[in-house]
ZAZATI-972347 format. One record per residue: residue number from 1; z, y, x of N, C-alpha, C in turn. Coordinates in steps of 0.1 Angstrom, whole numbers, m for minus. Each point is the difference from the previous one (the first is absolute). Example, Ala and Ser with C-alpha at 12.3 -4.5 7.8 and 13.67 -1.06 7.14 Angstrom:
BEGIN
PT  seq   n_zz   n_yy   n_xx  ca_zz  ca_yy  ca_xx   c_zz   c_yy   c_xx
PT    1     78    m57    132      0     12     m9      0     12      9
PT    2     m7     11     m4      0     11      9      8     11     m8
! end
This chain:
BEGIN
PT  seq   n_zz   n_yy   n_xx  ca_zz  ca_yy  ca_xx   c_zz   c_yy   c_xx
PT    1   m109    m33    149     m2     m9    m12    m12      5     m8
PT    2     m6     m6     m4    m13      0     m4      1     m1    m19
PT    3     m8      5     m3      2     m2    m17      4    m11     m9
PT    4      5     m1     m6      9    m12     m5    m15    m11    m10
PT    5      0     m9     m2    m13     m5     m6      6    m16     m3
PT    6    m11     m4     m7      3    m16     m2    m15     m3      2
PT    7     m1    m11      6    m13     m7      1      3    m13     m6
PT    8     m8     m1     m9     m5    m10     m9    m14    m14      5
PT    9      7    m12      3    m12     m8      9     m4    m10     m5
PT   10    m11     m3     m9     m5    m10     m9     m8     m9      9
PT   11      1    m14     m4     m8    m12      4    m13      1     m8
PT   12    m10      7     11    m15     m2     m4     m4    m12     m6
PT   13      5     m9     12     m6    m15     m5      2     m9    m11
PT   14      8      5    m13      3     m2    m11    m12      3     m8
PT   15     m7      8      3     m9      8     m5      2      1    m18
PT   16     14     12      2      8     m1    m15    m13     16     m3
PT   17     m2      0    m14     m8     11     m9     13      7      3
PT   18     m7     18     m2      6     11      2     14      5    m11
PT   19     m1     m6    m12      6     m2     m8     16    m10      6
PT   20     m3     m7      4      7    m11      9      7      7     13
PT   21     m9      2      3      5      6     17     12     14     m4
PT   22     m6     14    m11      8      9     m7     15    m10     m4
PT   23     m1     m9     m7     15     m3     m6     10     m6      9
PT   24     m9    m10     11     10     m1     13      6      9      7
PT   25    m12     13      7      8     11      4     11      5     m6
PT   26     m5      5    m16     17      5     m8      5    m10     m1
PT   27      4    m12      2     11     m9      4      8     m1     13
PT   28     m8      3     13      4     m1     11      9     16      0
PT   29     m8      9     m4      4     17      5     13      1    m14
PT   30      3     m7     m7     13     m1     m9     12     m2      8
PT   31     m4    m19      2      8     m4      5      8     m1     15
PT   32     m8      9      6      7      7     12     14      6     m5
PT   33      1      8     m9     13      4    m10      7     m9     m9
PT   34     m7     m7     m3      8     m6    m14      9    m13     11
PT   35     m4     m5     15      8     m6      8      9      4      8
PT   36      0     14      0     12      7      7     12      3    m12
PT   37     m7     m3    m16     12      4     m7     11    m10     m2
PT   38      9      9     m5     19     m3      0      1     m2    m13
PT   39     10     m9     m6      9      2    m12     12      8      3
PT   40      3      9     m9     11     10      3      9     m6    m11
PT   41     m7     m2    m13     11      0    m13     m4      0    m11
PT   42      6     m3    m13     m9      0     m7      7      6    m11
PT   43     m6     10     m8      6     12     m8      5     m1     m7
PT   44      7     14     m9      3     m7    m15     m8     m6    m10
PT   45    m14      0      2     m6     m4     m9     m7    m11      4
PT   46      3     m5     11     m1    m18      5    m13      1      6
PT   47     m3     13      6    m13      1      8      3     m2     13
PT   48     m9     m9      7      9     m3     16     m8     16      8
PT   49      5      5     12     m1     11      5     m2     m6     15
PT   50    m11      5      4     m5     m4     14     m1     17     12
PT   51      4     m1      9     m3      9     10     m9     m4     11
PT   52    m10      6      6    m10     m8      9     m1     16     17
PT   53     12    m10      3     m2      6     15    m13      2      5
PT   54     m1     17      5    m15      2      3      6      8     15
PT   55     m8     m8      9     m2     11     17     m5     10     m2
PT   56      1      9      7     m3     13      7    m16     m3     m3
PT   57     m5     m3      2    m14     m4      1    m10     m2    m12
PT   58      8    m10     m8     m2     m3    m16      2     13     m7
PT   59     12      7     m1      4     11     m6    m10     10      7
PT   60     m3      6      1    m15      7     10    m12     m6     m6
PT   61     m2    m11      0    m13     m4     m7      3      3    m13
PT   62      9     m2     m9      1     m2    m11      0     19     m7
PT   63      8      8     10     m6     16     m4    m14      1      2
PT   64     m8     m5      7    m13      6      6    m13     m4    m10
PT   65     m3     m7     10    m20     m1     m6     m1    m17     m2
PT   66      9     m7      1      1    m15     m2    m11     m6      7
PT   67     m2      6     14    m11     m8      8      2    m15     m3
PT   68    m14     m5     m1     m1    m15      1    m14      2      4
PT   69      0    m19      5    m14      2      8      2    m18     m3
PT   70    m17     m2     m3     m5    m14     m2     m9     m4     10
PT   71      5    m11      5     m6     m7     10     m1    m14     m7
PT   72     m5    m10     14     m7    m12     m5      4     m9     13
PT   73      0    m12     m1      4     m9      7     m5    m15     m5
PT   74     m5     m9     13     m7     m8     m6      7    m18     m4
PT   75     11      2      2      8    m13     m2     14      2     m3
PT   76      3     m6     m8     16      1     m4      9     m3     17
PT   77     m5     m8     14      9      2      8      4     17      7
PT   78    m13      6     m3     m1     12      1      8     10     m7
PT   79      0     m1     m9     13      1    m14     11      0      9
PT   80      5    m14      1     14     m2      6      2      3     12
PT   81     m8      5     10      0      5     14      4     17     m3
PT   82     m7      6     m7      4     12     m4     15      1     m9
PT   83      2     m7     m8     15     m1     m5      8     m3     11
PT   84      1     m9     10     11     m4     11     m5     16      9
PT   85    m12      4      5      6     14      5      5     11     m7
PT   86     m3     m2    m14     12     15     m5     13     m2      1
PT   87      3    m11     m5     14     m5      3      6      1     10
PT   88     m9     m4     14      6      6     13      5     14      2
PT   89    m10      6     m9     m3     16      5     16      5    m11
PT   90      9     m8     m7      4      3    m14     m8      9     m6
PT   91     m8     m3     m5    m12     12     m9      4     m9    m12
PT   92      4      0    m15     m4     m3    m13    m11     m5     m1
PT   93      1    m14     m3    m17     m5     m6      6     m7    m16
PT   94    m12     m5      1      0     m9    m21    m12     m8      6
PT   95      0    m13     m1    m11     m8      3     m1     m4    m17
PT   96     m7     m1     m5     m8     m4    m11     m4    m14      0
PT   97      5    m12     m7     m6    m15     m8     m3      1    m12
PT   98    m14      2     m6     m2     m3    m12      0    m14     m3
PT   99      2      0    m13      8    m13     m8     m9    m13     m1
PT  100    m14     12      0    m12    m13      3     m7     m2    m20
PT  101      9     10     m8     m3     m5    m14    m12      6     m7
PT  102     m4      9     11    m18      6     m5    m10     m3      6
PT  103      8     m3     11    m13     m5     17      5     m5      9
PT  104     m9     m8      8      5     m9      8      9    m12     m6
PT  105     m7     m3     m9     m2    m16     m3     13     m2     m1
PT  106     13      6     m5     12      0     m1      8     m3      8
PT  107     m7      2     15     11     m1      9      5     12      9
PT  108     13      4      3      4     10     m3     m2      6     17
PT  109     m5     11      0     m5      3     12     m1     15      5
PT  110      4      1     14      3     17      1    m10      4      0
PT  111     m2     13     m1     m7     10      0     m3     10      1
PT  112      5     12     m1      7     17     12     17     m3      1
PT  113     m4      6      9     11      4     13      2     19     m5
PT  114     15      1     m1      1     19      1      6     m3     11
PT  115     m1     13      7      4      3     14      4     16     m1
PT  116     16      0     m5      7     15      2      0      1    m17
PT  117      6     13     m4     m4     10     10      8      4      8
PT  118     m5      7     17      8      0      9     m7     10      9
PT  119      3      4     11     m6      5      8    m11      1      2
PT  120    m11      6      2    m15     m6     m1     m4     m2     14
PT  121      7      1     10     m5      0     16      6    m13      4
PT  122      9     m6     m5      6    m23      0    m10      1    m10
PT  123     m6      2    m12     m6     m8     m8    m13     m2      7
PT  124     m8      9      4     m7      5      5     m4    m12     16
PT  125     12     m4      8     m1     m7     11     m1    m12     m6
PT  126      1     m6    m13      3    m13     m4    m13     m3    m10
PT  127     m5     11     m4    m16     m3     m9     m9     10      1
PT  128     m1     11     11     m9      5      1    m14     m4      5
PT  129     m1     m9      4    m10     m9      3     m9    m10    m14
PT  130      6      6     m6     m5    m11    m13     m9      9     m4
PT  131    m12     m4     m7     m8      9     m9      1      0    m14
PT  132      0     15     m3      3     m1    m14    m10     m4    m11
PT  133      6     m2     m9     m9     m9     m7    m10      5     m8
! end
């Protein structure tokens, strides 16, 4: 097993400003977690309490160095070709649709792909071919 990592895969062809491209990534590398989490209960003080099952792999990235790596991809089918292989691979992804209410003309449209974190030697067979950005 190879270093645990997340790869992060933005649609070049949006040609979103850096500013843009930064707020998608911490949307996509979030919500990799925030969709694995649980409702457990909700306390005495009416706070609800969530637990978020983490693999062997997640937990490992999450002690370490928080490898991530940004790549680029040139069409949203490319997007979703890499989402349907992590899913095969079961690796954690977050595909990202912005809402469309700063850019892109309001219509709501994806835009990074997280991939893991997970093993970096399946993430690695699934977008190492991509260039980073």
């Amino acid at each position: 097993m190879k270093e645990a990592k997340q790869v992060l895969v933005v649609r070049k062809d949006l040609k979103m400003n850096k500013g843009k491209i930064a707020v998608q990534c911490a949307h996509a590398s979030s919500k990799v977690f925030f969709d694995l989490m649980k409702f457990e209960k909700t306390n005495s003080k009416g706070h609800k309490v969530y637990s978020i099952p983490l693999t062997k792999q997640m937990e490992e990235w999450k002690k370490g160095a928080y490898v991530k790596i940004v790549v680029g991809v040139d069409s949203e089918k490319e997007l979703e070709d890499l989402a349907i292989s992590a899913s095969f691979h079961g690796i954690p992804f977050a595909m990202i649709t912005d809402a469309g209410r700063t850019a892109f003309n309001g219509v709501p449209t994806k835009t990074v792909l997280a991939i893991g974190p997970d093993d970096g030697g399946i993430i690695d067979s699934i977008t190492g071919h991509l260039p980073l950005l």
